[in-house]
PyMOL Python script that loads the backbone (N, CA, C, O; Angstrom):
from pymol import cmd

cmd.read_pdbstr("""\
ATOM      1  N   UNK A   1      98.106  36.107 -58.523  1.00  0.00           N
ATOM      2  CA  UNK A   1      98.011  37.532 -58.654  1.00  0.00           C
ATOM      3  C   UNK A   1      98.380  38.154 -57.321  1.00  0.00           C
ATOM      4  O   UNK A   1      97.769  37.840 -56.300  1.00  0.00           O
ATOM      5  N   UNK A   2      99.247  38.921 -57.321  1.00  0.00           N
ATOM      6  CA  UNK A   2      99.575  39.587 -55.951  1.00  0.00           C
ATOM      7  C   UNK A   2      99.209  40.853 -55.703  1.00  0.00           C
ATOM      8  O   UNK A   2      99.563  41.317 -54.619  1.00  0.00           O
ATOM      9  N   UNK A   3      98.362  41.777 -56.703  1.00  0.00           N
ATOM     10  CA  UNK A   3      98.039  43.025 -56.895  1.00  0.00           C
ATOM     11  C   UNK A   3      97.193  43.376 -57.889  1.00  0.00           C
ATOM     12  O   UNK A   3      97.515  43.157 -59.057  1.00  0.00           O
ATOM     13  N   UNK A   4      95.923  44.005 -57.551  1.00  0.00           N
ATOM     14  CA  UNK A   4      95.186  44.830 -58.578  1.00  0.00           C
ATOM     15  C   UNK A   4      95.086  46.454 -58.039  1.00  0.00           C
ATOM     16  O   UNK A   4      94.701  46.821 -56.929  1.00  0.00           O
ATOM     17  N   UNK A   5      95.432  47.085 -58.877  1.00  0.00           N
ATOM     18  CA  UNK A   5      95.227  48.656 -58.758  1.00  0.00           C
ATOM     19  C   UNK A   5      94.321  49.213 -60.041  1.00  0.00           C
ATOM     20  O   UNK A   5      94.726  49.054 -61.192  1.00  0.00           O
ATOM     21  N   UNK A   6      93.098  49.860 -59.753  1.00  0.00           N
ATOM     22  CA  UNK A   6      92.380  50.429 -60.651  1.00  0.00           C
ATOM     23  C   UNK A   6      91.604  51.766 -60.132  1.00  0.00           C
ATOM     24  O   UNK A   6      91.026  51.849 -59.048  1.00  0.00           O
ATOM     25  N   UNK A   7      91.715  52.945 -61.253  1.00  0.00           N
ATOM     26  CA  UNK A   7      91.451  53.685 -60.737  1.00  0.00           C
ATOM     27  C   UNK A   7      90.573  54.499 -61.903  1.00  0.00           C
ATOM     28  O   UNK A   7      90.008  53.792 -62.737  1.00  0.00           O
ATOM     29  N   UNK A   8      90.413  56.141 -62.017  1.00  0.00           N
ATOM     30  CA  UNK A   8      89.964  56.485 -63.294  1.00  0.00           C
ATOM     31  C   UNK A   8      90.756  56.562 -64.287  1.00  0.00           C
ATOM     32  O   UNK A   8      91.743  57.281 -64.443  1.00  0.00           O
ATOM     33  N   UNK A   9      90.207  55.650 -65.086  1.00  0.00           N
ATOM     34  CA  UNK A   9      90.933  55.712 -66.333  1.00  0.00           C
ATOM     35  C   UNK A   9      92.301  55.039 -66.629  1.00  0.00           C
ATOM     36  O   UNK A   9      93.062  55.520 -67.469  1.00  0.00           O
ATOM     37  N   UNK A  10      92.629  53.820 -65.862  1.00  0.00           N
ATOM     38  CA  UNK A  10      93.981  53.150 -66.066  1.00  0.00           C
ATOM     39  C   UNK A  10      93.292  52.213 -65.100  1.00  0.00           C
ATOM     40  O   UNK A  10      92.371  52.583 -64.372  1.00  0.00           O
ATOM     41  N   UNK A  11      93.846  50.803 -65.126  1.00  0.00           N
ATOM     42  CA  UNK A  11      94.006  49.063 -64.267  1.00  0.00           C
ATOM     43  C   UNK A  11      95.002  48.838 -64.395  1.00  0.00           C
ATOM     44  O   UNK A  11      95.607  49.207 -65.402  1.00  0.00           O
ATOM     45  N   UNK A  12      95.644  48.054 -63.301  1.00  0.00           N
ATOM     46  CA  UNK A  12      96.736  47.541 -63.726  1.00  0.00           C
ATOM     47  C   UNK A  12      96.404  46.519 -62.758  1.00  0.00           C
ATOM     48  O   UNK A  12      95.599  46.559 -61.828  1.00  0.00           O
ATOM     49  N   UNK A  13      97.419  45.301 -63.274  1.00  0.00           N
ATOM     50  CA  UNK A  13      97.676  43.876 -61.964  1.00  0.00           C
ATOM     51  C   UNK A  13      98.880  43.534 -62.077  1.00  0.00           C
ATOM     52  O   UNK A  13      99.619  43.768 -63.034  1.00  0.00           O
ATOM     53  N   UNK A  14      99.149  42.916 -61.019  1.00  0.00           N
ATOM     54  CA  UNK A  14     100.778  41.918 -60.925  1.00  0.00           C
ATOM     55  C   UNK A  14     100.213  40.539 -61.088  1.00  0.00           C
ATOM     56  O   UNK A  14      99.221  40.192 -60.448  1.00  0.00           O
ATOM     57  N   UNK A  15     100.839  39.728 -61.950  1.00  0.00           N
ATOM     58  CA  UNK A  15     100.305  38.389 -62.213  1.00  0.00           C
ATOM     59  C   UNK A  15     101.847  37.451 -62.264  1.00  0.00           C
ATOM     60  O   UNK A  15     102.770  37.694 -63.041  1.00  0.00           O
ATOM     61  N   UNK A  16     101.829  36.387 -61.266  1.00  0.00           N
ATOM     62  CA  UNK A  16     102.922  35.986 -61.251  1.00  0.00           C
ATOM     63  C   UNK A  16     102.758  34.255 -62.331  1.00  0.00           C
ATOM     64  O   UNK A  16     101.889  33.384 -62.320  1.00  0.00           O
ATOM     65  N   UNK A  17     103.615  34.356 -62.866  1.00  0.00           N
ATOM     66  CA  UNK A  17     104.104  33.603 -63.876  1.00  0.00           C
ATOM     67  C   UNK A  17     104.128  32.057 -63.110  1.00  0.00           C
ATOM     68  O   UNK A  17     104.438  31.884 -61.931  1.00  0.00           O
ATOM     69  N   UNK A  18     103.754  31.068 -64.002  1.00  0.00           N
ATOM     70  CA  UNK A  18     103.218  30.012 -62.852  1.00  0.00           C
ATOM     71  C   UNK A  18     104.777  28.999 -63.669  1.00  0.00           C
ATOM     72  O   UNK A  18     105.128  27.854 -63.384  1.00  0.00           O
ATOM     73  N   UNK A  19     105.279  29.766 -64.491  1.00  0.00           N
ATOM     74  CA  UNK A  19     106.307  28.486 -65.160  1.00  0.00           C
ATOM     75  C   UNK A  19     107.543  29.264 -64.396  1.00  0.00           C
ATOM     76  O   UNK A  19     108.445  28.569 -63.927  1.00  0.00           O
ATOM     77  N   UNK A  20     107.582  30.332 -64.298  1.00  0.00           N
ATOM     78  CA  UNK A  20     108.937  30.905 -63.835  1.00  0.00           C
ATOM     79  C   UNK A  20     108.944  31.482 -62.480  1.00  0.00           C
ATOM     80  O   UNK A  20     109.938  31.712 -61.790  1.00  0.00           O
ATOM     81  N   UNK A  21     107.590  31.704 -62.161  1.00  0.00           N
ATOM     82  CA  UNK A  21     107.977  32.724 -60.376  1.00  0.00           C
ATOM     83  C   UNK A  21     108.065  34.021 -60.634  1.00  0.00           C
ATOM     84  O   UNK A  21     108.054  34.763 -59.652  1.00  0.00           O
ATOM     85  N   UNK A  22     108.197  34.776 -62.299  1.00  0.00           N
ATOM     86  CA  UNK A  22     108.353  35.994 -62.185  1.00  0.00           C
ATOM     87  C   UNK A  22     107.192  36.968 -62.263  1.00  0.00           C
ATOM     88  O   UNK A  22     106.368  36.774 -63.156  1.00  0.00           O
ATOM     89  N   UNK A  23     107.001  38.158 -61.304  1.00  0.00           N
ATOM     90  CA  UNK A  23     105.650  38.811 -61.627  1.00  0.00           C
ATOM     91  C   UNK A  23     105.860  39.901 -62.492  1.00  0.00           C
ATOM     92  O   UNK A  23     106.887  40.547 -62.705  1.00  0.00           O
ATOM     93  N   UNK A  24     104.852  39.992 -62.905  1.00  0.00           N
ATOM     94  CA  UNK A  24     104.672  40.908 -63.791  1.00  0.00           C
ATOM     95  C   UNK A  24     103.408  41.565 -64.237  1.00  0.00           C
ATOM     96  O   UNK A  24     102.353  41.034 -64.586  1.00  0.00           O
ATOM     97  N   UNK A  25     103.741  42.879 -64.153  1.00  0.00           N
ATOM     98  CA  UNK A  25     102.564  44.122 -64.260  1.00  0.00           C
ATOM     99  C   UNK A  25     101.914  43.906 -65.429  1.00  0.00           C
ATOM    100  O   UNK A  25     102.754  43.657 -66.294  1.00  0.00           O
ATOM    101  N   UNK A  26     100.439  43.877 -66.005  1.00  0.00           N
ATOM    102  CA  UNK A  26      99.988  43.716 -66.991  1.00  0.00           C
ATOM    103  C   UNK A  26      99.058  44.912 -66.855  1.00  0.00           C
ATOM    104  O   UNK A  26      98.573  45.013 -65.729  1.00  0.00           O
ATOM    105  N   UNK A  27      98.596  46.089 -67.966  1.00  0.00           N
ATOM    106  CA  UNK A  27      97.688  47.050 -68.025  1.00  0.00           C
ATOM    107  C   UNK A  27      95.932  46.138 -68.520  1.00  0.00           C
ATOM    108  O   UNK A  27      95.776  45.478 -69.547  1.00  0.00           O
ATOM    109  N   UNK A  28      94.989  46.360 -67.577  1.00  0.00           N
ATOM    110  CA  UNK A  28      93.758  45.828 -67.972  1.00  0.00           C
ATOM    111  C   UNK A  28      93.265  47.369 -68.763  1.00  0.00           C
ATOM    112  O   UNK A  28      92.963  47.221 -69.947  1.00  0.00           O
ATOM    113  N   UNK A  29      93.182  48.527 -68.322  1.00  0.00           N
ATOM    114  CA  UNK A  29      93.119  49.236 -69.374  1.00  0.00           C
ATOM    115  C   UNK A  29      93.795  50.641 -68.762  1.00  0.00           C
ATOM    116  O   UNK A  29      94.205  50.958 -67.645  1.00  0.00           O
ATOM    117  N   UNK A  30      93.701  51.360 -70.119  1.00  0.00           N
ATOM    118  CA  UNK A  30      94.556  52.590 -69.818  1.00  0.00           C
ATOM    119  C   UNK A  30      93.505  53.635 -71.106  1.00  0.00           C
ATOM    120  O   UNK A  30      93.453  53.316 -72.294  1.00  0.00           O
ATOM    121  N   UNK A  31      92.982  54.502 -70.690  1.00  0.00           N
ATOM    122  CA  UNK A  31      92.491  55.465 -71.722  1.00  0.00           C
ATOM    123  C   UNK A  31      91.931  57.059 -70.931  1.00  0.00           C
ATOM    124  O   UNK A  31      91.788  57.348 -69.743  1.00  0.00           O
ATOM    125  N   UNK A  32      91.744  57.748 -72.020  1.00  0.00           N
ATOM    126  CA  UNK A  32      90.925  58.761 -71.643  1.00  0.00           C
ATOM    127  C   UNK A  32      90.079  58.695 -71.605  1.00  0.00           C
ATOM    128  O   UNK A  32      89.540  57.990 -72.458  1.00  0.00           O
ATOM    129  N   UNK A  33      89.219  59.391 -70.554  1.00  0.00           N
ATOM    130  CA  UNK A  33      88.005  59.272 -69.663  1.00  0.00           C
ATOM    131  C   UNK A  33      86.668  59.711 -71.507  1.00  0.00           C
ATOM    132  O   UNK A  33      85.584  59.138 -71.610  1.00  0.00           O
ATOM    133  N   UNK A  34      87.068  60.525 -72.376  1.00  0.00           N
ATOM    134  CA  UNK A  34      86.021  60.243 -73.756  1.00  0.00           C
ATOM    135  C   UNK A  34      86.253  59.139 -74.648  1.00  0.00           C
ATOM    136  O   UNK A  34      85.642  58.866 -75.681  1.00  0.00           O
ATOM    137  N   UNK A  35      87.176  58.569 -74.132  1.00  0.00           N
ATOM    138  CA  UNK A  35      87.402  57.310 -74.971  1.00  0.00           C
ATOM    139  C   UNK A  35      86.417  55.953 -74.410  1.00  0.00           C
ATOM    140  O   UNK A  35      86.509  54.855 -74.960  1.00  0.00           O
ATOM    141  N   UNK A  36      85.910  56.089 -73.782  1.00  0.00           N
ATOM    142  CA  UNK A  36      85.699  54.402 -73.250  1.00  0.00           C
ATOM    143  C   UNK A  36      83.618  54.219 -73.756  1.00  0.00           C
ATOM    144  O   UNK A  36      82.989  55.264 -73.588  1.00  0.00           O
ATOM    145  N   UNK A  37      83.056  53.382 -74.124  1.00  0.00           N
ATOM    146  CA  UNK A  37      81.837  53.637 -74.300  1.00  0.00           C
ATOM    147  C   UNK A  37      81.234  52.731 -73.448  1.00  0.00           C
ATOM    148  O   UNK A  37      82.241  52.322 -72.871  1.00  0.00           O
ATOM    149  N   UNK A  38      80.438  52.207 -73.024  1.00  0.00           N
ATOM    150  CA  UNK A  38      79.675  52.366 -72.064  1.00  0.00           C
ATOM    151  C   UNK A  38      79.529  50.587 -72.227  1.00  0.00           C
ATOM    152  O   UNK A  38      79.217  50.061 -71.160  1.00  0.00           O
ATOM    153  N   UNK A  39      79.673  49.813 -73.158  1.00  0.00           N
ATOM    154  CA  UNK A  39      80.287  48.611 -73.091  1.00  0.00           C
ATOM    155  C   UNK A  39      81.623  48.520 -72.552  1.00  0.00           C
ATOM    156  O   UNK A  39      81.852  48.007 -71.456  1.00  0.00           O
ATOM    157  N   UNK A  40      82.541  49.027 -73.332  1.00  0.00           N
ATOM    158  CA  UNK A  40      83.627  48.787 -72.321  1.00  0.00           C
ATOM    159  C   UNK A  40      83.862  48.560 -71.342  1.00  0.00           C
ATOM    160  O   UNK A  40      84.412  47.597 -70.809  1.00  0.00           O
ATOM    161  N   UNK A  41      83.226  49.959 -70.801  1.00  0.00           N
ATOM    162  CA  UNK A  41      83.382  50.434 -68.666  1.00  0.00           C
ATOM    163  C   UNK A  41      82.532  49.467 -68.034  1.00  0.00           C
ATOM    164  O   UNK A  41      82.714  49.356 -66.822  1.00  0.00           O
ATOM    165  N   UNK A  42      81.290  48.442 -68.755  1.00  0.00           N
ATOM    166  CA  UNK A  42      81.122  47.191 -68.083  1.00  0.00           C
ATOM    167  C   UNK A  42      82.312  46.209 -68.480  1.00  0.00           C
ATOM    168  O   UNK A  42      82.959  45.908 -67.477  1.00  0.00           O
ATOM    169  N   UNK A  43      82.665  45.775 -69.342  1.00  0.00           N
ATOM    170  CA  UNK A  43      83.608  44.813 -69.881  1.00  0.00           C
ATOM    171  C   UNK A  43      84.718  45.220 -68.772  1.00  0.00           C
ATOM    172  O   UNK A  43      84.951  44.338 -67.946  1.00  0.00           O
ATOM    173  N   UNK A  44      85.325  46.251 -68.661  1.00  0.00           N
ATOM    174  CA  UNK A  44      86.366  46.231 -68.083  1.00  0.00           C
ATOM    175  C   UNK A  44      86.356  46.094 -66.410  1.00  0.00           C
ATOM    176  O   UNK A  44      87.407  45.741 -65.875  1.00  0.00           O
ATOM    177  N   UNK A  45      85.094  46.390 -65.520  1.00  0.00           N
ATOM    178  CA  UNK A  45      84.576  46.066 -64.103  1.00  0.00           C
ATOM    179  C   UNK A  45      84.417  45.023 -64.237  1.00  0.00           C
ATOM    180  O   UNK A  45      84.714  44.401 -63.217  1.00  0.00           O
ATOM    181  N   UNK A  46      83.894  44.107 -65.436  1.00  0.00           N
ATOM    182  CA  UNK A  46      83.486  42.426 -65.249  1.00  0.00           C
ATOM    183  C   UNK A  46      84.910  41.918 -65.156  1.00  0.00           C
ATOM    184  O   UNK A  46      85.034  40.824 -64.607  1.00  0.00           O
ATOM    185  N   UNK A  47      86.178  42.612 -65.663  1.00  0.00           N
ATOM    186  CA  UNK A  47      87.433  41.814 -65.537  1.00  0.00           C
ATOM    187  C   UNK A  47      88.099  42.319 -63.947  1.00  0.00           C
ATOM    188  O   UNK A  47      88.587  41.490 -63.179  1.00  0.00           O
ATOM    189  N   UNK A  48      88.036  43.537 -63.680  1.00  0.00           N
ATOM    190  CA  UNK A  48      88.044  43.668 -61.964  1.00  0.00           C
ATOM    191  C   UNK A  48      87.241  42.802 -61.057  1.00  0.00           C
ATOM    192  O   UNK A  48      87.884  42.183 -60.209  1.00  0.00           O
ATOM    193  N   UNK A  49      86.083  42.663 -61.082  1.00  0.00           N
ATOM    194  CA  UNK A  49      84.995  41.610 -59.963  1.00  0.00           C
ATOM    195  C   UNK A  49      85.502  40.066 -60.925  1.00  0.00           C
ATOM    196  O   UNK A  49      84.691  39.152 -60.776  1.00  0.00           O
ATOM    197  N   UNK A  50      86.596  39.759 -61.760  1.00  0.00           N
ATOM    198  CA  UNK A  50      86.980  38.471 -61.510  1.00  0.00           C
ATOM    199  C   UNK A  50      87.926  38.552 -61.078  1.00  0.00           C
ATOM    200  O   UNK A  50      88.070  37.368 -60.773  1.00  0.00           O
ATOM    201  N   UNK A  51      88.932  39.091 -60.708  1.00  0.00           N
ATOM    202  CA  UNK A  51      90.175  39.162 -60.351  1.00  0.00           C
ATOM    203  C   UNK A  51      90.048  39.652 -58.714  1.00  0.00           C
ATOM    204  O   UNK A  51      90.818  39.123 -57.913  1.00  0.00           O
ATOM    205  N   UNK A  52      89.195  40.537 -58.295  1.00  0.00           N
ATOM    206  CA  UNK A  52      88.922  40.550 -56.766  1.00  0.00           C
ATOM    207  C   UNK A  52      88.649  39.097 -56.371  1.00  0.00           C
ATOM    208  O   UNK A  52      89.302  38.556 -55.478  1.00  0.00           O
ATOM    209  N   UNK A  53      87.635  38.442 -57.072  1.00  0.00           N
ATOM    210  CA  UNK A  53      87.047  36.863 -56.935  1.00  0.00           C
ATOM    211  C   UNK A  53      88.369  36.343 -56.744  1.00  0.00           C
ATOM    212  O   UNK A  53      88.436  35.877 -55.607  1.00  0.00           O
ATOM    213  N   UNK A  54      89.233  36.245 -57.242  1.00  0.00           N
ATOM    214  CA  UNK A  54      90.816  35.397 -57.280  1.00  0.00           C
ATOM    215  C   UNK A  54      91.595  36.121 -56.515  1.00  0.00           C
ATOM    216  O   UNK A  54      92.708  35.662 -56.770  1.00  0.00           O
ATOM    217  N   UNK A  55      91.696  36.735 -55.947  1.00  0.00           N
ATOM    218  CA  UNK A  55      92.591  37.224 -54.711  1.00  0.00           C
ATOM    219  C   UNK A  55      91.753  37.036 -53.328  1.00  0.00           C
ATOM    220  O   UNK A  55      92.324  37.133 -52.242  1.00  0.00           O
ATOM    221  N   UNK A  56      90.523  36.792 -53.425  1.00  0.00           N
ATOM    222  CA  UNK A  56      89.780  36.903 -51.889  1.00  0.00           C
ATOM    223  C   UNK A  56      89.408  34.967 -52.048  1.00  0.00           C
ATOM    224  O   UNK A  56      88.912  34.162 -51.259  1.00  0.00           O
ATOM    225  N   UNK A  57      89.703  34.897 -52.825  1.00  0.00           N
ATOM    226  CA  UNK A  57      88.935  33.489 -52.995  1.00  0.00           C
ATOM    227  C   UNK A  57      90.135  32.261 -53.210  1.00  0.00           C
ATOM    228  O   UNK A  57      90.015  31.084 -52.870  1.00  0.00           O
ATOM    229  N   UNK A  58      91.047  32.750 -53.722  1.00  0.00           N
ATOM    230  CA  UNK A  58      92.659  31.863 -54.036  1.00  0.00           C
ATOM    231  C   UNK A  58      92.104  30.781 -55.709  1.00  0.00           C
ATOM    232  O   UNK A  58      92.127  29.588 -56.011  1.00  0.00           O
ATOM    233  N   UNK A  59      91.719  31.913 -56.305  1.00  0.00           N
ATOM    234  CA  UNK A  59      91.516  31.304 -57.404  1.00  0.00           C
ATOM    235  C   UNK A  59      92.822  31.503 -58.375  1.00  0.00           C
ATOM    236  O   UNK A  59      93.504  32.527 -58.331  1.00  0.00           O
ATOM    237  N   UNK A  60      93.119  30.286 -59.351  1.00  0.00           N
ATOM    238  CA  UNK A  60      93.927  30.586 -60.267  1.00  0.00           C
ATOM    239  C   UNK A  60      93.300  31.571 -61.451  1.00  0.00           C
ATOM    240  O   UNK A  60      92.305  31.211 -62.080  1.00  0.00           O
ATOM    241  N   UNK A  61      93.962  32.853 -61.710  1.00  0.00           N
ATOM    242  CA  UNK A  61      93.529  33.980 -62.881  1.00  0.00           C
ATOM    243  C   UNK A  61      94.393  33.761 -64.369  1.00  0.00           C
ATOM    244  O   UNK A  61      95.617  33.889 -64.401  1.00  0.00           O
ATOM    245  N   UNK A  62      93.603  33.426 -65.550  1.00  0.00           N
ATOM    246  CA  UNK A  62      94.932  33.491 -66.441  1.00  0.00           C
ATOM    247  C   UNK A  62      94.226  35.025 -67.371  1.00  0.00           C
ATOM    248  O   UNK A  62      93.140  35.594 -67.484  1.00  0.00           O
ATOM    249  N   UNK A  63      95.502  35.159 -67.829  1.00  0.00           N
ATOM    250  CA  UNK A  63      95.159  36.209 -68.907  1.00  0.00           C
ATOM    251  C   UNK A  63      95.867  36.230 -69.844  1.00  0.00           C
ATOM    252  O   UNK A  63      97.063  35.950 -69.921  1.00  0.00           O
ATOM    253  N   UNK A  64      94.957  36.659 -70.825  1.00  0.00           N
ATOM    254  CA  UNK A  64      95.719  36.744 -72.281  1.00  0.00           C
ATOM    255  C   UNK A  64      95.590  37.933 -72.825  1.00  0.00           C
ATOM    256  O   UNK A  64      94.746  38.810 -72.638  1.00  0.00           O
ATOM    257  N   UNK A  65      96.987  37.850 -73.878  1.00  0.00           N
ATOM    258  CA  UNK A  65      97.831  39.371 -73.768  1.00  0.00           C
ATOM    259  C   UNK A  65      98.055  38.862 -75.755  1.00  0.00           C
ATOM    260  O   UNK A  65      97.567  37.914 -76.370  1.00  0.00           O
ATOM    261  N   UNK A  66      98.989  39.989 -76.229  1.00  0.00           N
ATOM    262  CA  UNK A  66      99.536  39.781 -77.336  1.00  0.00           C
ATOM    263  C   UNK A  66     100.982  39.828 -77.239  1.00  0.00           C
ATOM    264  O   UNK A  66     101.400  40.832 -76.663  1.00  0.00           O
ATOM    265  N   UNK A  67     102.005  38.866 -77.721  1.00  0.00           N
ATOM    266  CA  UNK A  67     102.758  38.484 -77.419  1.00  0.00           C
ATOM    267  C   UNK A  67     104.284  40.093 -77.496  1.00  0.00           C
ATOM    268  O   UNK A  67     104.767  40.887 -78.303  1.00  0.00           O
ATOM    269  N   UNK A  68     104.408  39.653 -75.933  1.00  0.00           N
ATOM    270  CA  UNK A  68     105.876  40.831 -76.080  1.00  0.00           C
ATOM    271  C   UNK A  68     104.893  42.394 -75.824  1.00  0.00           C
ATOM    272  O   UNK A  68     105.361  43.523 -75.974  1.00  0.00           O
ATOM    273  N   UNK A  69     103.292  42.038 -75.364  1.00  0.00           N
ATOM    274  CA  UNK A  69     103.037  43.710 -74.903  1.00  0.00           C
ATOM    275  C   UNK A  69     101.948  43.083 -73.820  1.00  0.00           C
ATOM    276  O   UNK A  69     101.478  41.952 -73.938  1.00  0.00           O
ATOM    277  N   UNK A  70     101.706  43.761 -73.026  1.00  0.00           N
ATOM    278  CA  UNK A  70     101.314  43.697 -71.730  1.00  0.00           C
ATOM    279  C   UNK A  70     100.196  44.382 -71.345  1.00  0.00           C
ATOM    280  O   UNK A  70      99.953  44.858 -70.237  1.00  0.00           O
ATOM    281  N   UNK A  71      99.270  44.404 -72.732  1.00  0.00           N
ATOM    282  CA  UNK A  71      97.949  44.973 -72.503  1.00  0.00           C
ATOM    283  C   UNK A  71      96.907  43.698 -72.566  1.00  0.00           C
ATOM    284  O   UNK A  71      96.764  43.017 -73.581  1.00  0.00           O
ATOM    285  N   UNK A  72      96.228  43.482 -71.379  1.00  0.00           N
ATOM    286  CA  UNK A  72      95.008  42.374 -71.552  1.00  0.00           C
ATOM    287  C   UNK A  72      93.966  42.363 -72.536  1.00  0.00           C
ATOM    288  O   UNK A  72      93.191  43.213 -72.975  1.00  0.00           O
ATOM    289  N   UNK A  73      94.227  40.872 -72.799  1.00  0.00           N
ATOM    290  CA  UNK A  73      92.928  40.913 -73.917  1.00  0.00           C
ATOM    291  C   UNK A  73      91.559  40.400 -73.343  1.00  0.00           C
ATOM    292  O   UNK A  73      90.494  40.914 -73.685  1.00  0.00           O
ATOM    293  N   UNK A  74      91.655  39.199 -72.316  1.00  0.00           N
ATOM    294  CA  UNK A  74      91.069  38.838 -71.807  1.00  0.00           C
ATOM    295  C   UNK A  74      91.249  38.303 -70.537  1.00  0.00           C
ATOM    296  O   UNK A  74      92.258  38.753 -69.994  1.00  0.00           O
ATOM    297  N   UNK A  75      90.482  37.319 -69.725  1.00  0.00           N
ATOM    298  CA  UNK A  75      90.785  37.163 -67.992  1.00  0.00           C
ATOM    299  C   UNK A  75      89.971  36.294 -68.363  1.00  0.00           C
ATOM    300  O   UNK A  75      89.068  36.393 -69.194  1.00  0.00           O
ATOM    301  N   UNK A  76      90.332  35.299 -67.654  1.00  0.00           N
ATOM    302  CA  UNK A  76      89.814  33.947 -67.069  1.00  0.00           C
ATOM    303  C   UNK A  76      90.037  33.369 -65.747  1.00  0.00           C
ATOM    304  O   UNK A  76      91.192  33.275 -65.332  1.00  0.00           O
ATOM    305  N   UNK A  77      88.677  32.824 -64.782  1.00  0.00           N
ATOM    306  CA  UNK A  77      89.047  32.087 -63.846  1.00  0.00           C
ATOM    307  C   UNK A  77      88.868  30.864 -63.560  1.00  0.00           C
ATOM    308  O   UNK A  77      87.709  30.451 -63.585  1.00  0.00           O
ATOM    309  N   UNK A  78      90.057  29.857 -63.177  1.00  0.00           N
ATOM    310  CA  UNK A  78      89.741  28.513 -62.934  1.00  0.00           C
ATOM    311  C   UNK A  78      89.550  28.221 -61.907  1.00  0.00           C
ATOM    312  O   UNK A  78      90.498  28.373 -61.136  1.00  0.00           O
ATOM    313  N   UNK A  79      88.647  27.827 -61.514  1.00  0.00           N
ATOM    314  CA  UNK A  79      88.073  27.115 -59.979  1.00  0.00           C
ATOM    315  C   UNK A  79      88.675  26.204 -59.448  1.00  0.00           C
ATOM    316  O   UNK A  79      88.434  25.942 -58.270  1.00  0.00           O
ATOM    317  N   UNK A  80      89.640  25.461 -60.189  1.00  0.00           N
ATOM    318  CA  UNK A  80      90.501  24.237 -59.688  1.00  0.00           C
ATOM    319  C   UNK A  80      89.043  22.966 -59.171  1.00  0.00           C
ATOM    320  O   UNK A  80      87.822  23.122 -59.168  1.00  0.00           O
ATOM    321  N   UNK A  81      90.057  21.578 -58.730  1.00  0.00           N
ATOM    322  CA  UNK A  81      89.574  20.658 -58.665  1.00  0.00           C
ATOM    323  C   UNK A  81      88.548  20.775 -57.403  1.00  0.00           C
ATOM    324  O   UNK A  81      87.838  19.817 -57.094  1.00  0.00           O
TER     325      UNK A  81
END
""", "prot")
cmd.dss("prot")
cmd.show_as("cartoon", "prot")
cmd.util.cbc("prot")
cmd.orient("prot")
């Protein structure tokens, strides 16, 4: 991951592609500030404080998306060996 930007009401990250080298911007979320309920806005900080964890820490981050759109479904971190 070479970048997280989050702010009100939109995330975004650069996540570089571990088969090709290419990065690429993925949206963690994007809404209006009456849209989000109060699960979410934890759900979506628990996927920021893992992804800070993997840039300060050199953890591998994967994420999963739906294929051909670039909105996160989920975040995972591997601790390696």
């Amino acid at each position: 991951m070479t970048n997280l930007i989050a702010s009100d009401g939109q995330a975004f990250t650069d996540i570089t592609e571990t088969t090709t080298g290419t990065v690429k911007r993925f949206v963690l979320w994007g809404f209006r500030e009456d849209e989000v309920s109060a699960f979410d806005s934890i759900h979506y900080s628990m996927w920021v404080s893992q992804l800070r964890a993997a840039m300060l820490k050199g953890l591998q981050a994967t994420i999963s998306h739906p294929v051909g759109r670039r909105s996160v479904q989920s975040v995972e971190l591997t601790a390696g060996p």
